[in-house]
LUMDO-97116 format. One record per residue: residue in three letters; x, y, z of N, C-alpha, C in turn. Coordinates in Angstrom, 1 decimal. Atoms other than C-alpha are relative to their C-alpha. Example, Ala and Ser with C-alpha at 12.3 -4.5 7.8 and 13.67 -1.06 7.14 Angstrom:
% LUMDO-97116
residuo_n_east_n_north_n_up_ca_east_ca_north_ca_up_c_east_c_north_c_up
ALA_0.9_-1.2_0.0_12.3_-4.5_7.8_0.9_1.2_0.0
SER_-0.9_-1.1_0.0_13.7_-1.1_7.1_-0.8_1.1_0.8
***
This chain:
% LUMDO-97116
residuo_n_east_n_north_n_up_ca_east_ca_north_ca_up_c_east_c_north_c_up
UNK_-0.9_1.1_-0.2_67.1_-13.7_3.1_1.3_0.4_-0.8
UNK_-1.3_-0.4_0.8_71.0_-13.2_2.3_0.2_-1.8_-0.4
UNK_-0.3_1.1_0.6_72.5_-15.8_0.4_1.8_0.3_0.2
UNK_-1.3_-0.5_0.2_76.2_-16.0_0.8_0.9_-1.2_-0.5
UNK_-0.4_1.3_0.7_78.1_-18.6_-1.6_1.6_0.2_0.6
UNK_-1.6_0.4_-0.6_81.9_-19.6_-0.1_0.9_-0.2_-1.3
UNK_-0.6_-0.1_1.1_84.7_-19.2_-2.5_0.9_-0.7_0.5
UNK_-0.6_0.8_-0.6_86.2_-21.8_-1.8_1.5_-0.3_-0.5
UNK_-1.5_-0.1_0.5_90.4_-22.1_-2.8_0.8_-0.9_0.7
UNK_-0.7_0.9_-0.6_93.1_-24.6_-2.6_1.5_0.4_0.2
UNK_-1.3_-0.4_-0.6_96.2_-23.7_-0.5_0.8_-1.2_0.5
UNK_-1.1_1.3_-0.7_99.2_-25.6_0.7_0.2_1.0_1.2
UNK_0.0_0.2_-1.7_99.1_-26.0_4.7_1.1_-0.3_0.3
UNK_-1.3_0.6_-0.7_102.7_-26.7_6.3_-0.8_-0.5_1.7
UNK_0.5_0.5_-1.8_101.0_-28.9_9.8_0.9_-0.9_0.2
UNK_-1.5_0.9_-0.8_103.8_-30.5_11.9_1.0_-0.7_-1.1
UNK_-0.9_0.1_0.6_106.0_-30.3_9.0_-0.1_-0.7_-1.4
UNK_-0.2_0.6_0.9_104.3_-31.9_6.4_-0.8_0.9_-1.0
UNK_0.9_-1.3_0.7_102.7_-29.6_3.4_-1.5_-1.0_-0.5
UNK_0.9_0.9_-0.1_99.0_-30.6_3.0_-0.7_1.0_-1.3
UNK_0.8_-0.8_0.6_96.7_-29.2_-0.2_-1.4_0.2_0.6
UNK_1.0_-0.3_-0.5_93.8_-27.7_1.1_-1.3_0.8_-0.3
UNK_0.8_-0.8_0.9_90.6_-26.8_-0.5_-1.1_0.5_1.4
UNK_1.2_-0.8_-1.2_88.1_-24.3_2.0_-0.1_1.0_-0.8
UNK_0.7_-1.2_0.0_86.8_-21.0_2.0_1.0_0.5_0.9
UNK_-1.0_-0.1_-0.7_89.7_-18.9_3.2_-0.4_0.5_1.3
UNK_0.7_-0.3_-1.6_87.5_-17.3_6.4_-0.2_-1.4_0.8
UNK_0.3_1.0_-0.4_87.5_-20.9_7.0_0.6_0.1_1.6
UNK_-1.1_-0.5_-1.1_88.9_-21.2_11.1_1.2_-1.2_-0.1
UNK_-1.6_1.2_0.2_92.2_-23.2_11.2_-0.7_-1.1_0.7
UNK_0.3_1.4_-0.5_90.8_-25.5_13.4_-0.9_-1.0_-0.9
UNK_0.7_1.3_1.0_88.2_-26.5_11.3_0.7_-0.5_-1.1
UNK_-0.8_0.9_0.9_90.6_-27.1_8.6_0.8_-0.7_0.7
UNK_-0.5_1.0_-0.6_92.7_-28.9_11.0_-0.7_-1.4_0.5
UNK_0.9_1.1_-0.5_89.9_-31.2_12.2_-0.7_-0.8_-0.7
UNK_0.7_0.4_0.9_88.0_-31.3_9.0_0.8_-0.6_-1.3
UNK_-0.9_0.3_1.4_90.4_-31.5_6.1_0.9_-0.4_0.4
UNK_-1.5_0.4_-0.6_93.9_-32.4_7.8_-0.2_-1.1_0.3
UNK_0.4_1.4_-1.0_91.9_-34.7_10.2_0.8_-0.3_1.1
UNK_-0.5_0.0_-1.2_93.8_-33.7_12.9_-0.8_0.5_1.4
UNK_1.1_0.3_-0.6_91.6_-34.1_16.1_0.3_0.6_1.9
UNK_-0.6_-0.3_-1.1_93.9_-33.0_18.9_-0.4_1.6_0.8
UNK_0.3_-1.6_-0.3_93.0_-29.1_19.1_-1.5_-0.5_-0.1
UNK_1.4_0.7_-0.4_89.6_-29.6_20.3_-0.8_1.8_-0.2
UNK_0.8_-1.3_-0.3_86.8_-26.7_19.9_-1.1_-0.4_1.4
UNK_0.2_0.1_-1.1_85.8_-25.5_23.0_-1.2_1.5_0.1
UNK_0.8_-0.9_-0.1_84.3_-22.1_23.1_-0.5_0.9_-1.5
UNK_0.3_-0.6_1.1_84.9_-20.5_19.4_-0.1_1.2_0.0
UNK_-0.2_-1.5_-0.4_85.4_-17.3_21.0_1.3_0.6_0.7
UNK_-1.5_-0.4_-0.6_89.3_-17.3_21.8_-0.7_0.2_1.2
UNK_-0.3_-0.5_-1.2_88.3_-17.3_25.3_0.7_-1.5_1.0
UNK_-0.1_0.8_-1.1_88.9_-20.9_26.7_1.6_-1.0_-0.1
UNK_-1.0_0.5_0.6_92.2_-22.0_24.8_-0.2_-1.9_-0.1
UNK_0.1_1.8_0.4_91.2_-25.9_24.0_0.5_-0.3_-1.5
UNK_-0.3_0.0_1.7_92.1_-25.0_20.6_1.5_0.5_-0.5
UNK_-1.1_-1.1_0.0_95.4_-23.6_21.3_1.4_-1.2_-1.5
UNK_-0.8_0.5_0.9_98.0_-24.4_18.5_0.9_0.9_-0.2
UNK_-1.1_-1.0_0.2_101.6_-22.9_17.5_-0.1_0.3_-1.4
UNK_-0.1_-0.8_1.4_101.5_-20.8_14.3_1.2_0.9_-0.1
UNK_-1.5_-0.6_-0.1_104.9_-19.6_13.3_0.9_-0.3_1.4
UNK_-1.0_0.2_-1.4_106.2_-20.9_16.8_-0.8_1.0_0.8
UNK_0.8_-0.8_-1.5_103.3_-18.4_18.8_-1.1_-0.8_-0.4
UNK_1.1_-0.2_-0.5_101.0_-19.4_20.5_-1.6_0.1_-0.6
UNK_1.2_-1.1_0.7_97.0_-18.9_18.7_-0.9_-1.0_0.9
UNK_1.3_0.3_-0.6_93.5_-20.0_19.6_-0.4_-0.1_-1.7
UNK_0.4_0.0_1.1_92.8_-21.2_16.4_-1.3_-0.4_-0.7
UNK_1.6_-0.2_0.5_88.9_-21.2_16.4_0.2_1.2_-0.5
UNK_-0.3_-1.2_0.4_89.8_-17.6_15.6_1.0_0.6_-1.3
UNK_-1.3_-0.4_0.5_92.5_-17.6_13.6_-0.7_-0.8_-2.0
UNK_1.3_0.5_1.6_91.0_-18.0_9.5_1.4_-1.0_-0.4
UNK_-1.1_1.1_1.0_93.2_-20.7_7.0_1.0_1.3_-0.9
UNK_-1.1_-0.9_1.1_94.4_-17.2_4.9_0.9_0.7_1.4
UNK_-1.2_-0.6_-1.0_96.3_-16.3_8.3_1.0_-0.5_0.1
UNK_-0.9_0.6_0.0_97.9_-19.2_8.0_0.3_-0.5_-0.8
UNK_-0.6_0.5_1.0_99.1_-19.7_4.9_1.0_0.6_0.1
UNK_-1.5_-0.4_-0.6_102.8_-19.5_5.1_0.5_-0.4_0.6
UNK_-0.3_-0.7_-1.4_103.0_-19.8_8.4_0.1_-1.9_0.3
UNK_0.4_1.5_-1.3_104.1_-23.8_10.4_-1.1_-0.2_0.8
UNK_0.9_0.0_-0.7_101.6_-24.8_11.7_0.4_-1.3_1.1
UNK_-0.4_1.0_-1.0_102.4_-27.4_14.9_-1.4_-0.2_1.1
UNK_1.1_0.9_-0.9_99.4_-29.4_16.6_0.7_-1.1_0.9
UNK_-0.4_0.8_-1.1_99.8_-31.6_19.9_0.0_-1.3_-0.9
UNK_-0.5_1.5_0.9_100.3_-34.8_17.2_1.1_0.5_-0.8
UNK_-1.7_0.1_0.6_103.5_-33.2_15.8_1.1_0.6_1.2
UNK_-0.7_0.3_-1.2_104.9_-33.3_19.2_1.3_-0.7_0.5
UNK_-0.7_0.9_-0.5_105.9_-36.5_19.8_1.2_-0.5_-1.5
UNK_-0.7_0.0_0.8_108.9_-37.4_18.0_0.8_-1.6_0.2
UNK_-0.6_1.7_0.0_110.3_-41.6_17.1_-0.3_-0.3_0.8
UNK_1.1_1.1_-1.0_107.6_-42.9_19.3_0.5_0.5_1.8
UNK_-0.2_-0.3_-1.2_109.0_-40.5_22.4_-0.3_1.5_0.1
UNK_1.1_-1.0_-0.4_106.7_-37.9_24.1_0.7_1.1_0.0
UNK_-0.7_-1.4_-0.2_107.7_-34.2_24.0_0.1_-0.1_2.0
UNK_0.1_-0.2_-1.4_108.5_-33.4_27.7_-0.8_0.8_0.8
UNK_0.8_-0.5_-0.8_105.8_-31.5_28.4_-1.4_-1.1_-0.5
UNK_0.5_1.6_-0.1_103.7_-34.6_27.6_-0.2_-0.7_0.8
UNK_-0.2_1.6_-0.4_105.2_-37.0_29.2_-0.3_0.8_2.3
UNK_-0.1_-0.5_-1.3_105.4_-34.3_32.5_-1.3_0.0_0.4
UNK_1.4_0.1_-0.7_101.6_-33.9_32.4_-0.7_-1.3_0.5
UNK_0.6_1.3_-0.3_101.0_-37.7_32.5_0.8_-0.4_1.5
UNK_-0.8_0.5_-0.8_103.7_-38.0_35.3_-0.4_1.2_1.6
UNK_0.4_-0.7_-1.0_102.1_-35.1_37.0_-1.4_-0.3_0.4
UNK_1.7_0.4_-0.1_98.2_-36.5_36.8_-0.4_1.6_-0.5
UNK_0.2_-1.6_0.8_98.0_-32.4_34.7_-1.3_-0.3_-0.6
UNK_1.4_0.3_0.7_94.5_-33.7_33.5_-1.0_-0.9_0.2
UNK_1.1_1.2_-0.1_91.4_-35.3_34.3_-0.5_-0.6_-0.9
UNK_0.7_0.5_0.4_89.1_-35.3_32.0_0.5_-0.3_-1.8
UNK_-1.0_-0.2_1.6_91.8_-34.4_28.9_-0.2_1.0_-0.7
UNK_0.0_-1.5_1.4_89.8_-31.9_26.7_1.0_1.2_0.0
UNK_-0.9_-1.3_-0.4_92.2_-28.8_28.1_1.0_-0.1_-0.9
UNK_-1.9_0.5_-0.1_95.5_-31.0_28.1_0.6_0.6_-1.8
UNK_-1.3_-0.4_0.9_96.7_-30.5_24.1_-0.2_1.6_-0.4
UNK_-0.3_-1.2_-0.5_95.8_-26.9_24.7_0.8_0.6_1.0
UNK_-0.8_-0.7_-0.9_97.6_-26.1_27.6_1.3_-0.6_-0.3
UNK_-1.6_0.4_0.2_100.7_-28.2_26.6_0.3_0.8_-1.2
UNK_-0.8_-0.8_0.8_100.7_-26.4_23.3_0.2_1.4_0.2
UNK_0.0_-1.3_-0.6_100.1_-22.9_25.1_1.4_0.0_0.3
UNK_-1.6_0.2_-1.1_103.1_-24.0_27.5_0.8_-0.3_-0.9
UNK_-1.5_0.3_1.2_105.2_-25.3_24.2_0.9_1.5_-0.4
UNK_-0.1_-1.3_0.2_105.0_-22.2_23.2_0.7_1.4_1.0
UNK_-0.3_-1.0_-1.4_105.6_-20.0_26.4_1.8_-0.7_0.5
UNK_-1.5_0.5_-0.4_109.1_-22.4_27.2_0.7_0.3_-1.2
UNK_-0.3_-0.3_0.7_110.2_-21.7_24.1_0.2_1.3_0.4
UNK_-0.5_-0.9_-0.3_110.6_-18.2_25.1_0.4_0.4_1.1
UNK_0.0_-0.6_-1.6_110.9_-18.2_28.8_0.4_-1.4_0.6
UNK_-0.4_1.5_-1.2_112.8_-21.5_29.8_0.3_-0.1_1.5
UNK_-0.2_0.8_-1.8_113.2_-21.1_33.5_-0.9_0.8_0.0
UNK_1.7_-1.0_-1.1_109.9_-19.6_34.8_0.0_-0.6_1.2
UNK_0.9_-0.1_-1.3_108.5_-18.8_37.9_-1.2_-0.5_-0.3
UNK_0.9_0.3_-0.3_105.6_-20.5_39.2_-1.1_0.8_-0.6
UNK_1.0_-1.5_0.0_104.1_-16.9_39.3_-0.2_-0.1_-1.9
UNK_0.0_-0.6_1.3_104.9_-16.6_35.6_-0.7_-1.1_-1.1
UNK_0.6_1.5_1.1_103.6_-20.2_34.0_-1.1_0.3_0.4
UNK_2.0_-0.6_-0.1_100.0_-19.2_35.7_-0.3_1.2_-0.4
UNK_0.1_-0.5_0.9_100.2_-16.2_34.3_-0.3_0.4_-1.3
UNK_0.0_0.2_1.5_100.9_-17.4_30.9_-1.1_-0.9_-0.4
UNK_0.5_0.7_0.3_98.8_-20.0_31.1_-1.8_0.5_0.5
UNK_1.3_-1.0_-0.3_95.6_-17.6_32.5_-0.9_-0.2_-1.7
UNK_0.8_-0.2_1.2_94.3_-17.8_28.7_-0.2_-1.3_-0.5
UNK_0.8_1.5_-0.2_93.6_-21.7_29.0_-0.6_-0.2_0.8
UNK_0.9_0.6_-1.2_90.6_-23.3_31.1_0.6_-1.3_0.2
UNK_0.2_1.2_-0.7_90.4_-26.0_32.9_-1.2_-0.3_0.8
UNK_1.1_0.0_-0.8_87.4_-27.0_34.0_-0.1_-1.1_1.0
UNK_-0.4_0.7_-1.1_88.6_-29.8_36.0_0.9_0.4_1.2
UNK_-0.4_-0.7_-0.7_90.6_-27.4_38.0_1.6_-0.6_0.5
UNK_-1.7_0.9_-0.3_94.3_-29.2_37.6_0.7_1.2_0.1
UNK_-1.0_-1.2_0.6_96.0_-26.1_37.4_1.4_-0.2_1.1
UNK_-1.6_0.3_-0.8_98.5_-26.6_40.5_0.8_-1.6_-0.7
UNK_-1.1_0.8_0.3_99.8_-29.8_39.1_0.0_0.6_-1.6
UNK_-0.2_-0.3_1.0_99.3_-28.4_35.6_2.0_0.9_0.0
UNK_-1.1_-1.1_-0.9_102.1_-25.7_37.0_1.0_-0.7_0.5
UNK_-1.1_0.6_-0.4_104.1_-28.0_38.4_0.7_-0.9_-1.1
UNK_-0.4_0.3_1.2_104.2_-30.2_35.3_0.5_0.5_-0.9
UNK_-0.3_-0.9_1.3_105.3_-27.2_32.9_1.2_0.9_0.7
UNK_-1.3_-0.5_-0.8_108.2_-26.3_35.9_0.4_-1.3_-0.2
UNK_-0.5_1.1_0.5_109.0_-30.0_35.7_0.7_-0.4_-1.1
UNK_-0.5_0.1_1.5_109.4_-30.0_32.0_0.8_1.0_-0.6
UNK_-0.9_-1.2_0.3_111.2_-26.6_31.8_1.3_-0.9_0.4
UNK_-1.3_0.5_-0.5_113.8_-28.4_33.6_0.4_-1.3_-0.8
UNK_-0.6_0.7_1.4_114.1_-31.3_31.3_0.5_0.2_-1.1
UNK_-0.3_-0.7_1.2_114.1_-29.2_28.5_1.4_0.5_0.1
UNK_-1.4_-0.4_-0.8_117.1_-27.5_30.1_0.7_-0.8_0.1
UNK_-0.9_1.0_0.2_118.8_-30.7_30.3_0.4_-0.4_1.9
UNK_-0.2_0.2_-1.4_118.5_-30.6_34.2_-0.6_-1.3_0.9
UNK_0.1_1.1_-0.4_117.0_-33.7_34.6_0.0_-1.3_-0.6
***
């Protein structure tokens, strides 16, 4: 039988801009400190194997799957969850596009693929159709929204843009 004791250490977390002390085990995964210690509930665990993105969150402004991603990756580093989004009680526009587009059935996906897609418009503000499925190939859905998902995250590029 191994025995393996957790060395457990308290870091300061920057999550949607506010700095948080944080006592874990640094192999800890971000999400669990986001879920467990933060108490932020939005990044949902889904597979725990970077493969289904439900967990997706922006670290430094990219993109991660943060079942995978430990708490010592992210020290330093912003950390932005689908609750540091909305901003004076009005929805980020990729948000407000997925509710406007029906982008979600059942929900679990949705604050992964909006913060996949936060991330992806941030670097690539006018996309192709072609290029948001693409990007968004490393989120599930298992309710199979993806064409309005796609339309909602061309919708919201153009907001963002100031085009509508």
């Amino acid at each position: 039988m191994v025995y393996v004791t957790l060395m457990n250490q308290t870091v300061e977390l920057e999550v949607n801009g506010v700095k948080h002390q944080v006592t874990a085990d640094p192999e800890t995964s971000l999400l669990e400190v986001l879920r467990e210690h933060v108490g932020l509930t939005g990044a949902k665990y889904g597979c725990g194997e970077s493969q289904c993105g439900a967990c997706t969150v922006l670290l430094g402004g990219q993109p991660v799957h943060s079942c995978v991603v430990t708490l010592a990756d992210a020290i330093g580093q912003p950390v932005l969850t689908i609750e540091g989004l909305e901003k004076n009680g009005k929805l980020h526009p990729l948000q407000q596009a997925f509710i406007d587009h029906g982008a979600m059935q059942c929900g679990y996906c949705a604050s992964g693929m909006i913060m996949a897609a936060v991330g992806f418009l941030a670097t690539n503000p006018n996309p192709t159709e072609a290029q948001i499925a693409g990007h968004m190939s490393g989120n599930i859905c298992r309710c199979g929204c993806y064409p309005r998902m796609v339309a909602a995250i061309k919708d919201a590029a153009q907001t963002i843009r100031g085009r509508k």
